[in-house]
LOTOR-295192 format. One record per residue: z, y, x of N, C-alpha, C in turn; residue in three letters. Coordinates in Angstrom, 2 decimals, padded with zeros to 5 digits, always signed. Layout:
N
+---------+---------+---------+---------+---------+---------+---------+---------+---------+------+
:     n_z :     n_y :     n_x :    ca_z :    ca_y :    ca_x :     c_z :     c_y :     c_x : resn :
+---------+---------+---------+---------+---------+---------+---------+---------+---------+------+
:       Z :       Y :       X :       Z :       Y :       X :       Z :       Y :       X :  ALA :
...
+---------+---------+---------+---------+---------+---------+---------+---------+---------+------+
//
This chain:
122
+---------+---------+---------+---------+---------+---------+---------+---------+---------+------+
:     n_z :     n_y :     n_x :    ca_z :    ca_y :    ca_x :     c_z :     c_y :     c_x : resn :
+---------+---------+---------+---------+---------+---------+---------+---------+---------+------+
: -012.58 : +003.76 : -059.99 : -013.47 : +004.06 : -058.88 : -012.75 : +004.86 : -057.80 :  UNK :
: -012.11 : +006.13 : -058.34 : -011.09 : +006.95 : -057.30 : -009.81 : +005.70 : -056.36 :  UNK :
: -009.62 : +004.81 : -057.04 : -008.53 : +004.07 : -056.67 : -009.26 : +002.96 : -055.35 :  UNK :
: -010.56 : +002.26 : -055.81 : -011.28 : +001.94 : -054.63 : -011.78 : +002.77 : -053.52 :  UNK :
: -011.93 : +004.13 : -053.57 : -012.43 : +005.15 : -052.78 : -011.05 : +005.12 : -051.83 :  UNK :
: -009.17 : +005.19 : -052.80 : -008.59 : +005.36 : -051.88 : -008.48 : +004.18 : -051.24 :  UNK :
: -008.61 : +002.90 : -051.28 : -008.62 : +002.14 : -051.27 : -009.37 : +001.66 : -049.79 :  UNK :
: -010.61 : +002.02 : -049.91 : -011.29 : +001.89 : -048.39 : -010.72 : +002.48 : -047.67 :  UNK :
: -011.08 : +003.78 : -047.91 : -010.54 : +004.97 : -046.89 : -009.50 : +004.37 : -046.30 :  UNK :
: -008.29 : +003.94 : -047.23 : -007.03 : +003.49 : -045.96 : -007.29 : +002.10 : -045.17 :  UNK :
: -007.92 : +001.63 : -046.16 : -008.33 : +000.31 : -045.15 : -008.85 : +000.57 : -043.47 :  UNK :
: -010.27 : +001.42 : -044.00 : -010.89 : +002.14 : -042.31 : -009.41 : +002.95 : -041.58 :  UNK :
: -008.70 : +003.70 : -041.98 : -007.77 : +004.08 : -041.42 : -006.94 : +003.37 : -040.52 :  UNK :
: -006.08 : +002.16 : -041.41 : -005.23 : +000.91 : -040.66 : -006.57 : +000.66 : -039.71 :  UNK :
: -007.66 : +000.08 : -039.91 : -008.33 : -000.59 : -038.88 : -008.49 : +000.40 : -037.90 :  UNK :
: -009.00 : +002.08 : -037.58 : -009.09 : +002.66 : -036.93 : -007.67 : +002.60 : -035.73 :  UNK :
: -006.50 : +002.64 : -036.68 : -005.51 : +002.60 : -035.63 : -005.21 : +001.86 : -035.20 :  UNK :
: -005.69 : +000.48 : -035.86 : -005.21 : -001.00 : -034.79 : -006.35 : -001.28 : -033.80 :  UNK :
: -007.69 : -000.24 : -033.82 : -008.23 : -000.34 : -032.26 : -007.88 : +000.84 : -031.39 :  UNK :
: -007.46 : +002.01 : -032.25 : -006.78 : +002.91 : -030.95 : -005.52 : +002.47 : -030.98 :  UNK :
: -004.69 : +001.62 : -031.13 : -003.10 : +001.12 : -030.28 : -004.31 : -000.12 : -029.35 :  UNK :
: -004.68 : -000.89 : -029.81 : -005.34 : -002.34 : -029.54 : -006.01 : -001.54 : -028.12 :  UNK :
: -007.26 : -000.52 : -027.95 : -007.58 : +000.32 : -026.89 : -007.05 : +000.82 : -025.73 :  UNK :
: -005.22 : +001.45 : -026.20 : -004.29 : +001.77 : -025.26 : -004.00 : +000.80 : -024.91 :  UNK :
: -003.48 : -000.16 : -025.39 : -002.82 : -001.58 : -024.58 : -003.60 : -002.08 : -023.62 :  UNK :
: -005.12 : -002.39 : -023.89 : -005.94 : -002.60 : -022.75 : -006.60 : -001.73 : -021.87 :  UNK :
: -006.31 : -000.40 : -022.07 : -006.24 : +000.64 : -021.15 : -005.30 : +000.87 : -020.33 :  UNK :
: -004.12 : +000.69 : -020.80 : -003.15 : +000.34 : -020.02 : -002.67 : -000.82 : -019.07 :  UNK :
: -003.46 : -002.04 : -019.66 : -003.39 : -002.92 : -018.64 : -004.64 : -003.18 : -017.53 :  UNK :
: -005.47 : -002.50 : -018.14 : -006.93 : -001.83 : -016.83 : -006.06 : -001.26 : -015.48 :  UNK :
: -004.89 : -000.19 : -016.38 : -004.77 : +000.95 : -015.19 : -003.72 : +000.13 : -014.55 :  UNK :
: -002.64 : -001.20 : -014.90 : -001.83 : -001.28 : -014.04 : -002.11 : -002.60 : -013.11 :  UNK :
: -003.42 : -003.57 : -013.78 : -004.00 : -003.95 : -012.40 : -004.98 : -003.52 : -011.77 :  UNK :
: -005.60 : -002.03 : -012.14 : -006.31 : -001.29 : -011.18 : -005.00 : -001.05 : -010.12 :  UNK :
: -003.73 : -000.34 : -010.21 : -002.69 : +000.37 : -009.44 : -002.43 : -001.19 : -008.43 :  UNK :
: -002.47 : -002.25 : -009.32 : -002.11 : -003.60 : -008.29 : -003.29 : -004.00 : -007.05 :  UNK :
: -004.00 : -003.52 : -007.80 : -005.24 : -003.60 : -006.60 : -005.90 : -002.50 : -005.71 :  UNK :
: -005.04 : -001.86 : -005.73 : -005.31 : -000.29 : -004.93 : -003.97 : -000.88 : -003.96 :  UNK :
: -002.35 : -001.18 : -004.98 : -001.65 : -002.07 : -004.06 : -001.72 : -002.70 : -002.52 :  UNK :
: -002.51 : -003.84 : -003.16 : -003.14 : -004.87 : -002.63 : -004.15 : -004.23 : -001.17 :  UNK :
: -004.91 : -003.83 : -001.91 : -005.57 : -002.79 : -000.83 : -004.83 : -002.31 : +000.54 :  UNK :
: -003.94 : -001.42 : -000.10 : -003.10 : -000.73 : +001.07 : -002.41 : -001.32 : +001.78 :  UNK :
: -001.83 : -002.72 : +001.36 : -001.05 : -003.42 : +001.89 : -001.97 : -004.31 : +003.19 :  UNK :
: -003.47 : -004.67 : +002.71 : -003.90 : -005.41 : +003.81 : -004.20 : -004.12 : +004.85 :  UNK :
: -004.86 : -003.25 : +004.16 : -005.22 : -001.83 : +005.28 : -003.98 : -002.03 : +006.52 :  UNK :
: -002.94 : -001.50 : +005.73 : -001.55 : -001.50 : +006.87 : -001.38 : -002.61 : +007.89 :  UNK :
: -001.66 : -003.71 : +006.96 : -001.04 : -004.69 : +008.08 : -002.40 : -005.21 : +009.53 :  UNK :
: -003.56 : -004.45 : +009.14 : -004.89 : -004.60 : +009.75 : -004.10 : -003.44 : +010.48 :  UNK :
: -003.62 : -002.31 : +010.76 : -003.31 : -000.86 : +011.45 : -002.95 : -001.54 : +012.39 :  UNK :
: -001.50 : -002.18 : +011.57 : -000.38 : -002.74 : +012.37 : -000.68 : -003.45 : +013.63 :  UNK :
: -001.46 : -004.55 : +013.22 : -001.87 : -005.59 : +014.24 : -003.08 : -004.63 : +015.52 :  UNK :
: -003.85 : -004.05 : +015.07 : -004.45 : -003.15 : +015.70 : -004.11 : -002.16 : +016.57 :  UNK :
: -002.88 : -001.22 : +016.15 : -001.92 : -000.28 : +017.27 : -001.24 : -001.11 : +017.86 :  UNK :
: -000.77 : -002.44 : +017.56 : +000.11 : -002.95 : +018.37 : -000.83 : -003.71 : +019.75 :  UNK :
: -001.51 : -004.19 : +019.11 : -002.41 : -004.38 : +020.00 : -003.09 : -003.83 : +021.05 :  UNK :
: -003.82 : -002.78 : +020.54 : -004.02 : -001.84 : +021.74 : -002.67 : -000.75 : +022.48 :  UNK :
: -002.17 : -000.92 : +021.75 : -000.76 : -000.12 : +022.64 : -000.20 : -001.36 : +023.76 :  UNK :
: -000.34 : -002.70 : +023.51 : +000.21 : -003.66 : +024.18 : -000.81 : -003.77 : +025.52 :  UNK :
: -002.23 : -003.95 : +025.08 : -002.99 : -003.79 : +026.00 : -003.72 : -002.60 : +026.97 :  UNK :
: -003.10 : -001.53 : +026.15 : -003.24 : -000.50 : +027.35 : -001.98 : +000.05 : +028.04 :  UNK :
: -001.14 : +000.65 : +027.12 : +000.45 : +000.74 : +027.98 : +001.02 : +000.13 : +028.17 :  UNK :
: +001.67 : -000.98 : +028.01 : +002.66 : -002.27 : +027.69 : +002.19 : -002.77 : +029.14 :  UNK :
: +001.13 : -003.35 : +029.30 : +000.78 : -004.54 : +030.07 : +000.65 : -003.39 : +031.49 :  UNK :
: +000.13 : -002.45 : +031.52 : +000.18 : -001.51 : +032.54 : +001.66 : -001.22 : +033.18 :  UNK :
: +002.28 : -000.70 : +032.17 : +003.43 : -000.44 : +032.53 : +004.51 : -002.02 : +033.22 :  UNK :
: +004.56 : -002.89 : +032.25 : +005.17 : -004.50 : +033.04 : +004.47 : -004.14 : +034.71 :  UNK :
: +002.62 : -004.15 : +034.87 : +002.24 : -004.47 : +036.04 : +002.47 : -003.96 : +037.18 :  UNK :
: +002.91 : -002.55 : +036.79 : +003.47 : -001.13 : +037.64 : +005.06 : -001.47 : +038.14 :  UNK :
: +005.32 : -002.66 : +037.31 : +007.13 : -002.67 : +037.00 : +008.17 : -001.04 : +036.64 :  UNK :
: +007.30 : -000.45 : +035.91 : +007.77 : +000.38 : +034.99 : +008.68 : +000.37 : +034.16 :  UNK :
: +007.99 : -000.56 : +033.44 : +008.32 : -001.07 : +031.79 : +009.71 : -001.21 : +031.83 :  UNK :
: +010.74 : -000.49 : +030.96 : +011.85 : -001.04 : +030.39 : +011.98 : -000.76 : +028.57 :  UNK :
: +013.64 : -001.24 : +028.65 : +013.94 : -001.15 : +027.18 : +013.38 : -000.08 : +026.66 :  UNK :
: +014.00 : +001.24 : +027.05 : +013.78 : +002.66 : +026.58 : +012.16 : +002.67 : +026.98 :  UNK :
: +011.13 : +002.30 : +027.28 : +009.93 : +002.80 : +027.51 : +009.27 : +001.88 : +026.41 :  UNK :
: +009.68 : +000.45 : +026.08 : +008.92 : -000.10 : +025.21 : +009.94 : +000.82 : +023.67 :  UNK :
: +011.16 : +001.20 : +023.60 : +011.37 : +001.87 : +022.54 : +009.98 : +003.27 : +022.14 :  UNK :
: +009.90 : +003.47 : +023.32 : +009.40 : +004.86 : +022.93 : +007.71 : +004.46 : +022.55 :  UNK :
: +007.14 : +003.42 : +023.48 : +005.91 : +003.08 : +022.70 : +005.96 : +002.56 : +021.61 :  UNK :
: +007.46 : +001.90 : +020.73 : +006.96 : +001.31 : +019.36 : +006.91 : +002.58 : +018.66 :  UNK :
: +007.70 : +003.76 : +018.98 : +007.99 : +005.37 : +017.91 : +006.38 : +005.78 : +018.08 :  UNK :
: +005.72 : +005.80 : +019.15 : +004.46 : +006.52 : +018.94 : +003.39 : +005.36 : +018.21 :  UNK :
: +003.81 : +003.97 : +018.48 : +002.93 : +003.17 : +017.51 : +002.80 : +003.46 : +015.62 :  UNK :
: +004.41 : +003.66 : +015.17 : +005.17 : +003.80 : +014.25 : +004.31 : +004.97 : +013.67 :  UNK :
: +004.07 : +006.22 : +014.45 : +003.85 : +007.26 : +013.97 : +002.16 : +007.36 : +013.89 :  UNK :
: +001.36 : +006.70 : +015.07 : +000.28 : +006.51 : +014.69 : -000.44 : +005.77 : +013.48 :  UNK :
: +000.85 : +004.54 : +012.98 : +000.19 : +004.19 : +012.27 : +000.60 : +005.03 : +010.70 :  UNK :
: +001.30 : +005.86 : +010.48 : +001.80 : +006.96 : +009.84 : +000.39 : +008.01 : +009.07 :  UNK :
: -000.18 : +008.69 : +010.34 : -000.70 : +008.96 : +010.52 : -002.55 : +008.69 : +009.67 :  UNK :
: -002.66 : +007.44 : +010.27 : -003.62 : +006.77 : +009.83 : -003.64 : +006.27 : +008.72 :  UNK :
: -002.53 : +005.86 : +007.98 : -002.25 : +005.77 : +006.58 : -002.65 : +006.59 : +005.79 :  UNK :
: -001.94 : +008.10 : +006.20 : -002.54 : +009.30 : +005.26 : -001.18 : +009.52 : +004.30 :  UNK :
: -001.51 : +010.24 : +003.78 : -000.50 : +011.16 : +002.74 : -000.41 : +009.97 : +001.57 :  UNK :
: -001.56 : +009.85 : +001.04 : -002.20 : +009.58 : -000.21 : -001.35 : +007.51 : -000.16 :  UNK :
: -001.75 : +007.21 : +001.17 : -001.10 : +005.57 : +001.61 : -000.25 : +005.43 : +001.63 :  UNK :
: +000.56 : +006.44 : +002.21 : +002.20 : +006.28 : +002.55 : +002.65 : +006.26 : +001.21 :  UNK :
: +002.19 : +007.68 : +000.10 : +002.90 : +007.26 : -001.22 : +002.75 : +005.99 : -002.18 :  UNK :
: +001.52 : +005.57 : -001.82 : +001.46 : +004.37 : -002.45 : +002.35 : +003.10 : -001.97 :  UNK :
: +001.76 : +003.23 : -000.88 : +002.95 : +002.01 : -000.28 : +004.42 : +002.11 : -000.62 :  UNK :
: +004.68 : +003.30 : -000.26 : +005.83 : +003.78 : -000.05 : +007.03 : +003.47 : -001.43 :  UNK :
: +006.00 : +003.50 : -003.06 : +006.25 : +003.09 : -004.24 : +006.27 : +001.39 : -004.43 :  UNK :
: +005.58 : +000.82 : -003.79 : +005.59 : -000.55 : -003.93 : +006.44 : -001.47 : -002.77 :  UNK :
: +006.64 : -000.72 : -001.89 : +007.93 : -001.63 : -000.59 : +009.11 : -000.95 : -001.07 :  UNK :
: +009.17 : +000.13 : -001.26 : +010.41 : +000.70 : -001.48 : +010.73 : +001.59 : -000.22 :  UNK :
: +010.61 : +000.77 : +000.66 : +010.85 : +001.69 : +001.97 : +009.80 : +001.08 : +003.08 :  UNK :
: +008.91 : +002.21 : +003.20 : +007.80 : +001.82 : +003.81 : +008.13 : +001.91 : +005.43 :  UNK :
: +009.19 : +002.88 : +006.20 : +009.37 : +003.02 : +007.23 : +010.27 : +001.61 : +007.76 :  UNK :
: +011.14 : +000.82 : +007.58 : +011.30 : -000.51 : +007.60 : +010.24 : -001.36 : +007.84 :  UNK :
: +008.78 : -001.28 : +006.26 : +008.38 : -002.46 : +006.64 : +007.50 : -002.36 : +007.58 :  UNK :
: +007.17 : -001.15 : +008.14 : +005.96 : -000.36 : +009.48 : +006.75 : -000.70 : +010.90 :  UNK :
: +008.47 : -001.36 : +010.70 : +008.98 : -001.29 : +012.31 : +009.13 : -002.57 : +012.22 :  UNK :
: +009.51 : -003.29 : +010.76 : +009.60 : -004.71 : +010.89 : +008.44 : -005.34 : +011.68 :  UNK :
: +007.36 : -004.72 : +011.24 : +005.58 : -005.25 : +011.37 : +005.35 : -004.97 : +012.63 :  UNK :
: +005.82 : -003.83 : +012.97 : +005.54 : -003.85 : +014.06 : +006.37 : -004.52 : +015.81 :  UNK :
: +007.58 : -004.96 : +014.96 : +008.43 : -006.25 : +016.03 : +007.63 : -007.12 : +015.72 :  UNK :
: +007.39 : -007.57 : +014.48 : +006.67 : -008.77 : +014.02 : +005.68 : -009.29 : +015.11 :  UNK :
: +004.55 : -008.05 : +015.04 : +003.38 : -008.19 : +015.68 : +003.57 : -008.67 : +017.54 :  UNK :
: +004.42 : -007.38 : +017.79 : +004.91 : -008.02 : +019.44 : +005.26 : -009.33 : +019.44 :  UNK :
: +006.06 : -009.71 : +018.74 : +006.68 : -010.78 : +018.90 : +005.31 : -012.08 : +018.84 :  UNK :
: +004.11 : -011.59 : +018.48 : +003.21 : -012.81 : +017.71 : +002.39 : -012.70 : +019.42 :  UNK :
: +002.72 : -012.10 : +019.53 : +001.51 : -011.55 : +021.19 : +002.30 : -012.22 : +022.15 :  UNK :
: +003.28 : -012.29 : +022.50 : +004.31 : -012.92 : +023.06 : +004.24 : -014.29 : +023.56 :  UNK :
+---------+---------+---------+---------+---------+---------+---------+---------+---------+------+
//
């Protein structure tokens, strides 16, 4: 009878731990396509910024400045740095690190995006 008593007992034991490993594994894969979809998230957020500062920076300074015959190299440099930084900005602390973990280098893909975008207006 003692020998069936130990007998269950380890049985419930093994089974207890093959749903807490079995639990972590799918807790763990909760949290890393929750992190892919927080990802995902940030990545459309940004590229919605992107198209948005570029946009209104094109249509309020850009096109002013060409009409004035203002506009040069160094003046459209200096409106992509304040685009760059607005959209910085608007990201947040909390965006930039996320992004920042999944591009690798988020300041690249914020100037790429943002030639990108001029170039699509063009």
């Amino acid at each position: 009878m003692d020998n069936l008593k130990i007998f269950v007992i380890g049985l419930f034991a093994v089974v207890a731990v093959y749903f807490i490993i079995r639990g972590l594994k799918i807790s763990k894969e909760f949290e890393k396509n929750l992190k892919n979809e927080e990802v995902k998230y940030a990545m459309d957020r940004l590229n919605e910024i992107l198209r948005k500062a570029v946009g209104a920076a094109n249509q309020v300074i850009v096109n002013n400045a060409k009409e004035d015959g203002t506009f040069t190299a160094s003046y459209g440099k200096k409106v992509k740095e304040e685009v760059f930084e607005s959209v910085l900005k608007i990201l947040g602390d909390e965006g930039k690190q996320l992004l920042n973990e999944a591009l690798g280098d988020l300041d690249e893909y914020i100037s790429n995006g943002i030639e990108d975008e001029v170039d699509r207006r063009k």
